[in-house]
C-alpha positions as CSV (number, residue, x, y, z in Angstrom):
1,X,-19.0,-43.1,-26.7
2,X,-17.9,-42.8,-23.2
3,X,-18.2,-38.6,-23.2
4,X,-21.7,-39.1,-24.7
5,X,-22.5,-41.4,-21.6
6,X,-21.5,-38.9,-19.2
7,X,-23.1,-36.2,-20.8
8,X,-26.3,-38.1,-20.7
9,X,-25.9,-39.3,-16.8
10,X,-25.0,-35.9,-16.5
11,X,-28.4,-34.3,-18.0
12,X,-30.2,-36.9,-16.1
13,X,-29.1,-35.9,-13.1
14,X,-29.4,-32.4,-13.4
15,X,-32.8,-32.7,-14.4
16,X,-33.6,-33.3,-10.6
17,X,-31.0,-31.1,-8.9
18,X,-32.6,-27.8,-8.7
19,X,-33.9,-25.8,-5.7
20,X,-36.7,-23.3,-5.3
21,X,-36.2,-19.9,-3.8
22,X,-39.2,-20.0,-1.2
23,X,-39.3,-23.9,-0.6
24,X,-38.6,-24.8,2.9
25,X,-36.1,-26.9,4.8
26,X,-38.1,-30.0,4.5
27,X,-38.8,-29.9,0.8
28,X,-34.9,-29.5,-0.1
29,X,-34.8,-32.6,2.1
30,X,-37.2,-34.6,0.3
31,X,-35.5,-33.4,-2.9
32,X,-31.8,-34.0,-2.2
33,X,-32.0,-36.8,1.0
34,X,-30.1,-36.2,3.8
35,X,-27.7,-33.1,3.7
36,X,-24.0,-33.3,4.4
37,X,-24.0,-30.5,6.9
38,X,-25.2,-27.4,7.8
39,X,-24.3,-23.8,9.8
40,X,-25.2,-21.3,10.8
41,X,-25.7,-18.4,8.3
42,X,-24.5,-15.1,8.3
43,X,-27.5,-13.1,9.9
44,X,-29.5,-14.2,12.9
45,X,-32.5,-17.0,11.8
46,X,-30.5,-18.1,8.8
47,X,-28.7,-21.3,8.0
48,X,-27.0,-22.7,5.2
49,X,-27.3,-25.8,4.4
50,X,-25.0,-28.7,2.1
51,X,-26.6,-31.1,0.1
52,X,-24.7,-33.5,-2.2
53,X,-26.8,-34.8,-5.6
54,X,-25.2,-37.1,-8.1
55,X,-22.5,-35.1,-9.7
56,X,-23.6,-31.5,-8.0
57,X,-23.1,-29.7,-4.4
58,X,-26.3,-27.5,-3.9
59,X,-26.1,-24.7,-1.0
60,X,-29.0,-23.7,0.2
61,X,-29.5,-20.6,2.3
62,X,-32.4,-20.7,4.6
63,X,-34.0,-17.5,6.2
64,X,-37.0,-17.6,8.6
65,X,-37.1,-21.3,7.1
66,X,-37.5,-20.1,3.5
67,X,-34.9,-20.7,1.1
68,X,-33.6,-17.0,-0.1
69,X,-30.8,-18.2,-2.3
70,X,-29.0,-21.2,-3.8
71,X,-25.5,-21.8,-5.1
72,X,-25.1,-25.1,-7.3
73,X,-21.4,-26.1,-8.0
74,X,-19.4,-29.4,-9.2
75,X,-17.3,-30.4,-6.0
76,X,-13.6,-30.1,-7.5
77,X,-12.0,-33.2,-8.6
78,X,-8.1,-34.2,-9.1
79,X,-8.6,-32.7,-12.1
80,X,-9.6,-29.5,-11.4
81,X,-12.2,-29.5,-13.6
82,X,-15.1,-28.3,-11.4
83,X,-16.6,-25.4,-13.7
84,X,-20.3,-25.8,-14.7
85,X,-20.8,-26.2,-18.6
86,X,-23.4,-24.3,-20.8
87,X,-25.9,-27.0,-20.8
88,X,-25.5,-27.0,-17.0
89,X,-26.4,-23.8,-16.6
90,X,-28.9,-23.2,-18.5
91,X,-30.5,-26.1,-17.0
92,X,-30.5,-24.4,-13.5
93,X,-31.3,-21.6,-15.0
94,X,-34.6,-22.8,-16.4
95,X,-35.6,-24.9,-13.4
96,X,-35.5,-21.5,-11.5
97,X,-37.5,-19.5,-13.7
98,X,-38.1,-18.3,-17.3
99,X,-37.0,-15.1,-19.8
100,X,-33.6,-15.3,-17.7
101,X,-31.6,-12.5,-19.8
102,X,-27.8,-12.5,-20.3
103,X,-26.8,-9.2,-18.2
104,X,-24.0,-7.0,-20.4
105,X,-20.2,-7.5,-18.3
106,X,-19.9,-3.8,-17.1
107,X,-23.6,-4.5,-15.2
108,X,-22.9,-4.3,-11.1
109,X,-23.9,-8.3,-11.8
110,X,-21.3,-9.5,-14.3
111,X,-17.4,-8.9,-14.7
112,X,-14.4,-10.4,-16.1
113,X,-14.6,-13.6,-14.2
114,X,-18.2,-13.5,-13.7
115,X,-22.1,-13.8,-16.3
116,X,-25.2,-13.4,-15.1
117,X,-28.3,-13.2,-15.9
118,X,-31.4,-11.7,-14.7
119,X,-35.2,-12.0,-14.6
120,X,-36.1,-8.3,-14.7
121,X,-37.6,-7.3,-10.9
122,X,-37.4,-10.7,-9.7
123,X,-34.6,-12.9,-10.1
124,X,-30.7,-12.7,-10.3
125,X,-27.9,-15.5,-11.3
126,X,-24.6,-15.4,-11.2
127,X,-21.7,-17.8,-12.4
128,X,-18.2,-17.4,-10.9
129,X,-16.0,-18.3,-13.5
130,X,-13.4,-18.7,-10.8
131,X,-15.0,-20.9,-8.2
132,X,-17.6,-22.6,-10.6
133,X,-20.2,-22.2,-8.6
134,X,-23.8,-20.6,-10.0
135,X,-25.4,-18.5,-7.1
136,X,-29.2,-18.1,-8.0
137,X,-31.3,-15.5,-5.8
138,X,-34.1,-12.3,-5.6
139,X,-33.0,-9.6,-6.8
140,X,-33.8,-7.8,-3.6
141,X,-35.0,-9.7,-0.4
142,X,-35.7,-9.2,3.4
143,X,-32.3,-11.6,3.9
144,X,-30.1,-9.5,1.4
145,X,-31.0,-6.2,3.0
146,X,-30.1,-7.9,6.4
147,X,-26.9,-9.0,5.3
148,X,-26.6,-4.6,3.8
149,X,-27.1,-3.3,7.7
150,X,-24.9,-6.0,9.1
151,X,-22.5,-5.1,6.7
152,X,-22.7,-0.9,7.1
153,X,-22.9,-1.4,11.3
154,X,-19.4,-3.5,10.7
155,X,-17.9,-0.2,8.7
156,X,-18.9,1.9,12.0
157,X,-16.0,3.4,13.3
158,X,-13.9,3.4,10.1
């Protein structure tokens, strides 16, 4: 009786954890309340910013004041059981779009210790088997292409 109960507060609660790619700053506000912190990101105009919601951490990574990607995640407990479950995923999943597809484990998306999924052209979502954590985002973005020049002027001089 008591797993049922959790399962329940569990689904209620995800039910109104989700993010939006495109929403803004103040919408992932109104959603979540006040956020627990945030940085700066990894390329100039971005931020990332922690929001805690009932049982879930959501990341959300702001470009130009857009949201261009979100990782959802159970914060660890004492007993390490942080992974999300299949009903938690698919729940995120669903909130950020429809036709998701299960992407084949020798895809450049998916390995050993990851799944993803994909909404052909549009979206990507990954799940880190490891760290728990679900990373939803655009397949191709003006913020991902940023983070590929940062990342070729670093290898400069190699």
């Amino acid at each position: 009786m008591k797993k049922i109960l959790i399962l329940v507060v569990c689904v209620v609660v995800s039910v109104s954890v989700y993010a939006r790619l495109r929403e803004t700053r103040e919408q992932c506000d109104k959603r979540y309340g006040k956020p627990e912190r945030s940085e700066a990101g990894e390329v100039k105009d971005s931020k990332k910013v922690y929001y805690r919601k009932g049982a879930y951490q959501v990341v959300v990574y702001l470009y130009n004041g857009k949201v261009v990607c979100i990782k959802y995640m159970r914060p660890k407990k004492g007993d390490g059981n942080h992974k999300l479950e299949k009903f938690e995923l698919e729940k995120f999943l669903s909130v950020n779009g429809k036709n998701w597809q299960r992407v084949k484990d020798n895809s450049p998306y998916a390995s050993v210790y990851r799944r993803a999924w994909i909404i052909p052209g549009k979206k990507v979502g990954i799940y880190d088997e490891i760290t728990g954590e679900l990373l939803i985002q655009p397949i191709q973005s003006e913020y991902s292409n940023k983070l590929r020049e940062q990342d070729k002027k670093s290898l400069e001089g190699f």
